[in-house]
Each structure stands twice: as C-alpha cells, then as structure tokens.
C-alpha positions, 0 to 999 in steps of 0.5 A, spaced: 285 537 651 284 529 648 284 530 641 281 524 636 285 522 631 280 518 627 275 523 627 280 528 626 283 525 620 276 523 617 274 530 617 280 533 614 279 527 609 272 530 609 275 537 607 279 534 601 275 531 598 273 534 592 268 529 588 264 527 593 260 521 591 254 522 595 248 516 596 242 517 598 239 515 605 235 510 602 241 507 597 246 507 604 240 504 609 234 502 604 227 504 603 222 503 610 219 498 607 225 494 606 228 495 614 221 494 617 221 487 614 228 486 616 226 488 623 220 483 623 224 479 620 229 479 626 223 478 631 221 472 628 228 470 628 229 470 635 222 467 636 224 461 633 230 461 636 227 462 643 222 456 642 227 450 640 230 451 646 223 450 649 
C-alpha cells in the first residue's frame, strides 16, 4: 500500500493543532458576489483577448 505523505503529514499536523484558527467560507473564498464578478470578469478577459488577435 502506497501511503501519501504530504496528506498524511497534513493530517496529523490537523490533529495537533490545538488553537485552530478557522475562516470562514466567505473570508477563505469571498462573498457570491465578489466571485460571480470576478467570473465575468474573466469571460470579458478572455473576449477581449480573443478579439485583438482578430
């Protein structure tokens, strides 16, 4: 059996860690707002980027 360190050793730092600082989903990823902006924004990006090679 192939053990994974990485997520082993992350688990077990996971275990230890007794004070934990917790985020909440929105601090970690931002509010729905904030990501569907940025998704268009992207989208525009990429329409923009596409039209000057035209």
């Amino acid at each position: 059996m192939k053990i994974n360190w990485q997520a082993f050793l992350k688990g077990m730092g996971n275990i230890f860690n007794l004070f934990p600082s917790y985020k909440t989903y929105e601090e970690q990823f931002g509010t729905d707002e904030e990501r569907l902006a940025s998704d268009w924004k992207k989208v525009g990006d990429d329409f923009r980027n596409a039209m000057e090679k035209f």
